[in-house]
C-alpha positions as CSV (number, residue, x, y, z in Angstrom):
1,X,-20.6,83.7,173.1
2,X,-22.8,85.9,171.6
3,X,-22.0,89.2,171.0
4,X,-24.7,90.6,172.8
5,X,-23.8,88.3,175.8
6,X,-20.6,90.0,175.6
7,X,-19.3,92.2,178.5
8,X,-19.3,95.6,177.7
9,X,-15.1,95.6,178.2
10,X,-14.9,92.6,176.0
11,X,-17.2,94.0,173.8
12,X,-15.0,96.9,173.3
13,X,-12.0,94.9,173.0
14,X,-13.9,92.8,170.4
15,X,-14.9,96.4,168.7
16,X,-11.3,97.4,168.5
17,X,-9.4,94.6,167.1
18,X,-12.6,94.4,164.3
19,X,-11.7,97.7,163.3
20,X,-7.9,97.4,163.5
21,X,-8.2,94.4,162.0
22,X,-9.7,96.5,158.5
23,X,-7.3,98.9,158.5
24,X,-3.9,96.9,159.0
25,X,-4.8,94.3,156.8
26,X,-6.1,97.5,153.9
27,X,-3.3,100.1,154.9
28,X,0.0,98.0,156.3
29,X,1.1,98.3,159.7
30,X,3.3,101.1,159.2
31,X,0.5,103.5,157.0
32,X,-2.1,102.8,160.1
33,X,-2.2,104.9,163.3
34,X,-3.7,104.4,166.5
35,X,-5.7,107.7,166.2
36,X,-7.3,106.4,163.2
37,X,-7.9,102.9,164.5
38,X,-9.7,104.5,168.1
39,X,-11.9,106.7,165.8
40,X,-13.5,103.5,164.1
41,X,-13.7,101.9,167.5
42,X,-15.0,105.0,168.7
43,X,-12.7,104.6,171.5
44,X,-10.0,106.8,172.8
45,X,-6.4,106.1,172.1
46,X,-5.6,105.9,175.6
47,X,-8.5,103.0,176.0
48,X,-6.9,101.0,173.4
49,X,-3.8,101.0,175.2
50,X,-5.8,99.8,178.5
51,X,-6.2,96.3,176.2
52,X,-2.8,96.0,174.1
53,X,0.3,97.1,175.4
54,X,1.5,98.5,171.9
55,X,0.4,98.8,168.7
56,X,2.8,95.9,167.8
57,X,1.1,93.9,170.2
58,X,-2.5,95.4,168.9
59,X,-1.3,94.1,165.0
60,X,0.4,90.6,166.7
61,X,-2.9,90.0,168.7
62,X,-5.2,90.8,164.9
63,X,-3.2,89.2,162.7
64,X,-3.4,85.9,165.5
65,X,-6.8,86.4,165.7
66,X,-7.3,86.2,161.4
67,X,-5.9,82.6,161.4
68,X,-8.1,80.5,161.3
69,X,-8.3,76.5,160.6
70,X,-7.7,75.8,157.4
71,X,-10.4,73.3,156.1
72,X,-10.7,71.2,152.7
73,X,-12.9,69.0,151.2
74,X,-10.2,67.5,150.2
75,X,-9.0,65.4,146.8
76,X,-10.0,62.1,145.8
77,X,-7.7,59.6,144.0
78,X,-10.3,58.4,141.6
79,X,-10.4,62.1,140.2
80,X,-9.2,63.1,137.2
81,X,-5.8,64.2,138.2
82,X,-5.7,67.0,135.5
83,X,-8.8,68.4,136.6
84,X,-8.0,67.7,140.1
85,X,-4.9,70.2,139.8
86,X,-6.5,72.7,138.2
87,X,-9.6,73.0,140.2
88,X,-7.0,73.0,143.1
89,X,-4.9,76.0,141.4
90,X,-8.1,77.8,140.6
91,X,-9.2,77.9,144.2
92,X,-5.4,78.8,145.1
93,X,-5.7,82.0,143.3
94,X,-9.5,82.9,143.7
95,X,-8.4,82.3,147.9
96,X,-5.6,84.5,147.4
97,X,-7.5,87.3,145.9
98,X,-9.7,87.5,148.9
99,X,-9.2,90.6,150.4
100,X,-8.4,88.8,153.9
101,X,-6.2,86.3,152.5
102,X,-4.8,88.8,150.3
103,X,-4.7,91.3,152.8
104,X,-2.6,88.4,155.7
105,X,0.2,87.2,152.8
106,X,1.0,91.0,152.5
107,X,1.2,91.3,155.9
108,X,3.1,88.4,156.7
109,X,5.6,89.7,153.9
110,X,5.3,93.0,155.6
111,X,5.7,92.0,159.2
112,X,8.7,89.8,158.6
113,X,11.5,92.2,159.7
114,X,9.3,93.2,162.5
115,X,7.5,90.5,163.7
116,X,9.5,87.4,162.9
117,X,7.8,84.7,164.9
118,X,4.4,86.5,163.5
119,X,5.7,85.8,160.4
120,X,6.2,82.1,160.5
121,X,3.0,81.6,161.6
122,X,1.4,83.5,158.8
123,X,4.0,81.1,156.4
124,X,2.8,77.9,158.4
125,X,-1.3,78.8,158.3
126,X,-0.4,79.5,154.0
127,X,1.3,76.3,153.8
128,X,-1.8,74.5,155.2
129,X,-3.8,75.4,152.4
130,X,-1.7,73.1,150.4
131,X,-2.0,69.6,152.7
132,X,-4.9,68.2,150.9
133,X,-2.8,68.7,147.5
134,X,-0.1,67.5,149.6
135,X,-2.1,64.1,150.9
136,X,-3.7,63.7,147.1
137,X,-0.2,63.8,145.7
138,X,0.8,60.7,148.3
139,X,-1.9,59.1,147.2
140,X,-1.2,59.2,143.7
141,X,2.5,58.1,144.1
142,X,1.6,54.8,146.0
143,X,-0.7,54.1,143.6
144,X,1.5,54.6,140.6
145,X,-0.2,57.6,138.7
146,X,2.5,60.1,139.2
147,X,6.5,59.1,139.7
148,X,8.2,59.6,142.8
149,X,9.2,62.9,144.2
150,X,12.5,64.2,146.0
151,X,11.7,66.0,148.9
152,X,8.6,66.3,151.4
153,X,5.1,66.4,149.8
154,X,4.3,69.7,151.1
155,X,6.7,72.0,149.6
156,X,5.9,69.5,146.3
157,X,2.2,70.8,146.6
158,X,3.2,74.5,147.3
159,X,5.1,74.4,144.4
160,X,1.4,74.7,142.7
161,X,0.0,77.1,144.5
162,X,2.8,79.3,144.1
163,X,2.9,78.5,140.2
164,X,-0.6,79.6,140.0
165,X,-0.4,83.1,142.0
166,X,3.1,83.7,140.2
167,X,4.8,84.5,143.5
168,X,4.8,87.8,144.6
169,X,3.7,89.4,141.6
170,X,0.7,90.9,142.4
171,X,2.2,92.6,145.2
172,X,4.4,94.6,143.2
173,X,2.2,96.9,141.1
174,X,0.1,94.1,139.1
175,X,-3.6,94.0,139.4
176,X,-5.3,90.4,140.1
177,X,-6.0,88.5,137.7
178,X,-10.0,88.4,136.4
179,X,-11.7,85.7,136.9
180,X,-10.7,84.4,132.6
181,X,-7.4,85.5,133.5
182,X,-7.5,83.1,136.3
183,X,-8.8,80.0,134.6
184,X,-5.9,80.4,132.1
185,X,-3.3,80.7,134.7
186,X,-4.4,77.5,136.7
187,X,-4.8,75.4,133.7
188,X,-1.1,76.5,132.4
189,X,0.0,75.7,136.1
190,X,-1.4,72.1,136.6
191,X,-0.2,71.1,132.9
192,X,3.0,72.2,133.6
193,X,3.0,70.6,137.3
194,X,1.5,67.2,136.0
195,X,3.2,67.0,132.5
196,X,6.3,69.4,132.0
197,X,6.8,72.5,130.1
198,X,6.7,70.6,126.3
199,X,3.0,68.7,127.5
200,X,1.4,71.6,128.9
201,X,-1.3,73.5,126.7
202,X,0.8,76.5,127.3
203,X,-1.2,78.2,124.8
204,X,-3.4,78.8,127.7
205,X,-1.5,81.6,129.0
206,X,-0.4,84.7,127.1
207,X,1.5,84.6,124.0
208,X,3.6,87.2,124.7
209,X,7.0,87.2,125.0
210,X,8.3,88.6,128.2
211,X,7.4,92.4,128.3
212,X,10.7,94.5,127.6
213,X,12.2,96.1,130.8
214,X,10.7,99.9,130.9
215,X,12.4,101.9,133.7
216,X,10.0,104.7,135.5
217,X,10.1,108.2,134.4
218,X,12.5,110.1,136.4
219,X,14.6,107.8,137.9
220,X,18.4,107.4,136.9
221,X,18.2,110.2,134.5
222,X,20.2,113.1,135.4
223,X,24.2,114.2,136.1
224,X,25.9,112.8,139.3
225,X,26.1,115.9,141.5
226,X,28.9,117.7,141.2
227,X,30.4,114.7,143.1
228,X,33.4,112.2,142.9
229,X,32.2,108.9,141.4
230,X,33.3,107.3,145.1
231,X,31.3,110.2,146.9
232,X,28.1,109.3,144.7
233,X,28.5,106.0,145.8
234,X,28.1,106.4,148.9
235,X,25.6,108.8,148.4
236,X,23.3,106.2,146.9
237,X,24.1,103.3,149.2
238,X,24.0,104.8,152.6
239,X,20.3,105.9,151.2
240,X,19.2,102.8,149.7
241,X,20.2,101.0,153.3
242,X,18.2,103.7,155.4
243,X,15.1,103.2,152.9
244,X,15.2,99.5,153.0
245,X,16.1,99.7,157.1
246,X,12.7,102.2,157.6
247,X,10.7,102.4,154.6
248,X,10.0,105.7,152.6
249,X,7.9,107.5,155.4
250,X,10.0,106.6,158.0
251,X,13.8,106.6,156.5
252,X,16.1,109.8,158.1
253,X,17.3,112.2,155.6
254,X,19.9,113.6,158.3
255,X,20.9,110.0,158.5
256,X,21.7,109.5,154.8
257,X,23.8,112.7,155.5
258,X,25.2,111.7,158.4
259,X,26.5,108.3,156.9
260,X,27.5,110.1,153.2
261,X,28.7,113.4,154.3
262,X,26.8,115.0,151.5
263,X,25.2,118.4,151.9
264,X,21.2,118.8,152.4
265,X,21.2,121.8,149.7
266,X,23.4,119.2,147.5
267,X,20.8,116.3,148.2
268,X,17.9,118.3,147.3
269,X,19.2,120.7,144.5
270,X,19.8,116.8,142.6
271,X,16.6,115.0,143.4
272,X,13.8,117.7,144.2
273,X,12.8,115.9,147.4
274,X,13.0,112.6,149.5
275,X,10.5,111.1,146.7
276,X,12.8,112.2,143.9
277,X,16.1,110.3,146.1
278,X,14.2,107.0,146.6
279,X,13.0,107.1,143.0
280,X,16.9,107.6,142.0
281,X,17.9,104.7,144.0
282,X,15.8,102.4,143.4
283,X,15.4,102.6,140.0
284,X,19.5,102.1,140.3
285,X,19.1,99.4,142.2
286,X,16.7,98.2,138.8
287,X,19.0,98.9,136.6
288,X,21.6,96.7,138.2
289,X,19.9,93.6,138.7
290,X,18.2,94.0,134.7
291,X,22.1,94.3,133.5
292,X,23.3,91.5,135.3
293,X,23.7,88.6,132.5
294,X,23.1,85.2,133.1
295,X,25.7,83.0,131.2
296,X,23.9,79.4,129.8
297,X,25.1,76.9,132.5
298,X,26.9,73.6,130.7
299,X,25.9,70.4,131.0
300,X,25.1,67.4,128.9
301,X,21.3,67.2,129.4
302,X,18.2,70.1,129.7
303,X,17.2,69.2,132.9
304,X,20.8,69.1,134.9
305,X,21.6,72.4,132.9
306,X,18.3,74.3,133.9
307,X,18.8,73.4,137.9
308,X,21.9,74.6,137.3
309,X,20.3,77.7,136.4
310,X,17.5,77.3,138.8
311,X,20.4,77.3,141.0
312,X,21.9,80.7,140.3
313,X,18.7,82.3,139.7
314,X,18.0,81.4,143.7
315,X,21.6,82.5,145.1
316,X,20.4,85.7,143.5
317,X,17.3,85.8,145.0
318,X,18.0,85.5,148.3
319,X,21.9,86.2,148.7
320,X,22.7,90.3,149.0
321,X,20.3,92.8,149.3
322,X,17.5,91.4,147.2
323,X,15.3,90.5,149.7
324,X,15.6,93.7,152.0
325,X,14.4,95.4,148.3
326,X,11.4,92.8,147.7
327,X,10.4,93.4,151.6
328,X,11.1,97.4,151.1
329,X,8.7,97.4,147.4
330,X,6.0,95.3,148.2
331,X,5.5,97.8,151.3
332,X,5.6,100.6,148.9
333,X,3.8,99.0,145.7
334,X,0.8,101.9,146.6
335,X,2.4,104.2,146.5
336,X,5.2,103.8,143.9
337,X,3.5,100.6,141.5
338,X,5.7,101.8,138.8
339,X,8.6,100.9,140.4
340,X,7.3,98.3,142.1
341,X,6.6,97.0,138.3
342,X,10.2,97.6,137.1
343,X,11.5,96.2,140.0
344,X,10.0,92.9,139.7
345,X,10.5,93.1,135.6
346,X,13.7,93.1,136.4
347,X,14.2,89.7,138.4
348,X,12.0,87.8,135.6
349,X,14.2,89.6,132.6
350,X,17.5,88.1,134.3
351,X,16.3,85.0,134.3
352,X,14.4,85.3,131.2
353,X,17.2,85.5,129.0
354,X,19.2,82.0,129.4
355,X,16.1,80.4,129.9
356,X,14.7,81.1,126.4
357,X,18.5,80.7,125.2
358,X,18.7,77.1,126.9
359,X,15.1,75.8,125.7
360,X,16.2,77.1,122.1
361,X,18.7,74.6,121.9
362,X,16.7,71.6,122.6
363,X,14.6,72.7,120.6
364,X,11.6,73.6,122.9
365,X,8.9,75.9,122.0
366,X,10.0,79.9,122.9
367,X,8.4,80.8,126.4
368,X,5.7,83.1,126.4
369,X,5.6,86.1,129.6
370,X,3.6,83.6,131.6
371,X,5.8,80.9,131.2
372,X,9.1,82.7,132.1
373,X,7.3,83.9,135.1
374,X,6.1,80.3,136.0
375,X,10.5,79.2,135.9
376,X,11.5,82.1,137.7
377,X,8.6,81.6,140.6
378,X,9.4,77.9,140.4
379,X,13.5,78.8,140.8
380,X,12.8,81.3,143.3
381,X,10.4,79.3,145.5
382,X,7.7,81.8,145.2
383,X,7.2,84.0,148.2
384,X,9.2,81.3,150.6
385,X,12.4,83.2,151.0
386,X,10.6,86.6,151.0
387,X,7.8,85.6,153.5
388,X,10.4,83.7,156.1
389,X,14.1,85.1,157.5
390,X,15.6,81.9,157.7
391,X,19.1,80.7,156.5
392,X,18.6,78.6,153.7
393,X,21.5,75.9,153.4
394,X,23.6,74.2,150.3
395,X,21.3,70.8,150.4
396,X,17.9,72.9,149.9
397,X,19.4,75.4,148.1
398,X,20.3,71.9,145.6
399,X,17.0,70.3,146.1
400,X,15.0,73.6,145.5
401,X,16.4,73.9,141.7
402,X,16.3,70.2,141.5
403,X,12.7,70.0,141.9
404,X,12.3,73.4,139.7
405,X,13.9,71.8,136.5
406,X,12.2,68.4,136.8
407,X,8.4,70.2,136.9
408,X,9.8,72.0,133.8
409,X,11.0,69.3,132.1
410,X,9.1,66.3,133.1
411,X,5.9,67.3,135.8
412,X,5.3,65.0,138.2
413,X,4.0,62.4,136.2
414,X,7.4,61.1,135.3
């Protein structure tokens, strides 16, 4: 129906979740208000609420009405499979940066405490941007070019997408890539996908080796109150749980005082203000995961001791609090990208460590920063586990870092 066609009510409706629309998918749900949505519309509040009962059902109904089929041209087997892959990773990452597309995955990630069964949908319209990778790399395996693969075909062709966006990197304080930038990325992601970390032109990427862990100014710097180690404690965690329970704008100070017992005056004579207490915790919350060590797994071969690793690197990920902090930064990355920076240094330096130690002693070339990032979004699963609440059981826990260690090792081709 054209829009002039429209009735004037469903042209307003129309109007509404357009401007909505912009502003959730820019701002967040939480940073938009339903005064500021009506005065786009040019609509009073209370006629948006004659439409949507909520503005949780205004955001479910605009975020629905964003996905869209997801359409391919497709992959052809008689391509050049190296080319094929990279073109495919290119497009992965140029799609990505689109401010919709862009502007949905953060949402999803978002909207995931909130909006659960929102979420998955978001996951499941992501994932179908991989099915023609996903059909090409069936394909290929009947017909001999690449070996056979352990699991489903999907998650094998997500792996590359994932690869070439590293994760959920650029929702935590780092700018897109340019469009160079790009091109570098995608070829280091389908060599490494096709042939294995010691085939890949991984001079591609940056040389670097990954950037030493800088904490924000202002964080853990400072005396502990004039408080018992126990008291501080409990001090930090009860406000570390209301901040990843609410967010920044919306986490209680009189509930971290209720649950501590700690004074107001005492709260603010230490930190300054509710921005200098998050900045505390947080970057304590940094400085915890960078100083947990990794210890080299054993094993007689690379590729059973790196899933091994792969392994632990996930039960980190996703057991504890970890995901609760990715879901509470990427909401604040605006507003606090230097933490959101160090926080996400930190994951890739834990793993960083025994993976450079365990390539070293077969004799494989050093990792650059790109590369280390690539094996922690590859043991991690990318945004998967941040994007979906799901309980995530021993046999994919097993085949997750099984798959991880074979692309570094061997790519698909083997």
């Amino acid at each position: 129906m054209k829009h002039a066609q429209m009735r004037p009510e469903d042209e307003r409706r129309q109007r509404i979740i357009a401007e909505a629309a912009g502003h959730f998918l820019r701002n967040g749900f939480e940073r938009t208000s339903m005064d500021r949505i009506a005065a786009s519309a040019h609509v009073s509040k209370q006629a948006i609420y004659e439409y949507f009962r909520s503005k949780d059902d205004l955001f479910e109904q605009v975020v629905r009405s964003e996905l869209r089929e997801v359409l391919s041209d497709g992959l052809e087997p008689q391509q050049d499979v190296r080319s094929a892959l990279e073109t495919f990773a290119d497009s992965v990452i140029h799609g990505f940066g689109s401010p919709r597309n862009y502007g949905l995955f953060r949402a999803n990630i978002i909207a995931t405490r909130q909006f659960p069964g929102l979420a998955t949908a978001l996951h499941e319209y992501r994932r179908g941007s991989s099915r023609a990778l996903a059909d090409y790399l069936e394909q290929l395996a009947t017909a001999g070019r690449i070996g056979a693969f352990e699991g489903n075909a999907l998650d094998l062709a997500t792996r590359l997408g994932g690869m070439a966006v590293e994760g959920v990197r650029h929702f935590l304080g780092h700018d897109l890539p340019d469009p160079a930038e790009r091109r570098d990325q995608a070829r280091l992601a389908a060599g490494i996908f096709l042939h294995g970390y010691r085939k890949a032109d991984t001079a591609a990427a940056d040389g670097a080796a990954i950037d030493a862990l800088e904490l924000p100014e202002a964080t853990t710097s400072g005396a502990q109150l004039r408080l018992k180690p126990e008291r501080f404690a409990l001090l930090c965690d009860a406000a570390i749980s209301e901040f990843m329970a609410h967010g920044f704008d919306r986490a209680s100070i009189d509930k971290v005082i209720a649950a501590s017992g700690v004074g107001r005056s005492t709260i603010y004579r230490q930190f300054g203000n509710k921005q200098g207490l998050f900045r505390y915790v947080i970057g304590r919350e940094i400085e915890r995961i960078a100083g947990d060590a990794i210890a080299i797994p054993p094993g007689d071969d690379m590729e059973t001791r790196l899933a091994q690793l792969a392994r632990i690197v996930l039960d980190r990920h996703i057991d504890g609090r970890s995901i609760p902090l990715f879901h509470l930064l990427i909401e604040e990355a605006q507003a606090f990208p230097d933490l959101a920076r160090a926080f996400y240094a930190a994951h890739v330096a834990r793993a960083a460590r025994p993976f450079a130690a365990l390539l070293a002693e077969y004799g494989a070339p050093p990792p650059s920063g790109a590369m280390t990032r690539i094996f922690h979004t590859l043991a991690t699963f990318g945004a998967r586990y941040i994007a979906t609440l799901r309980p995530v059981d021993e046999d994919e826990r097993a085949l997750v870092s099984r798959q991880a260690a074979k692309i570094i090792c061997r790519g698909v081709t083997a």
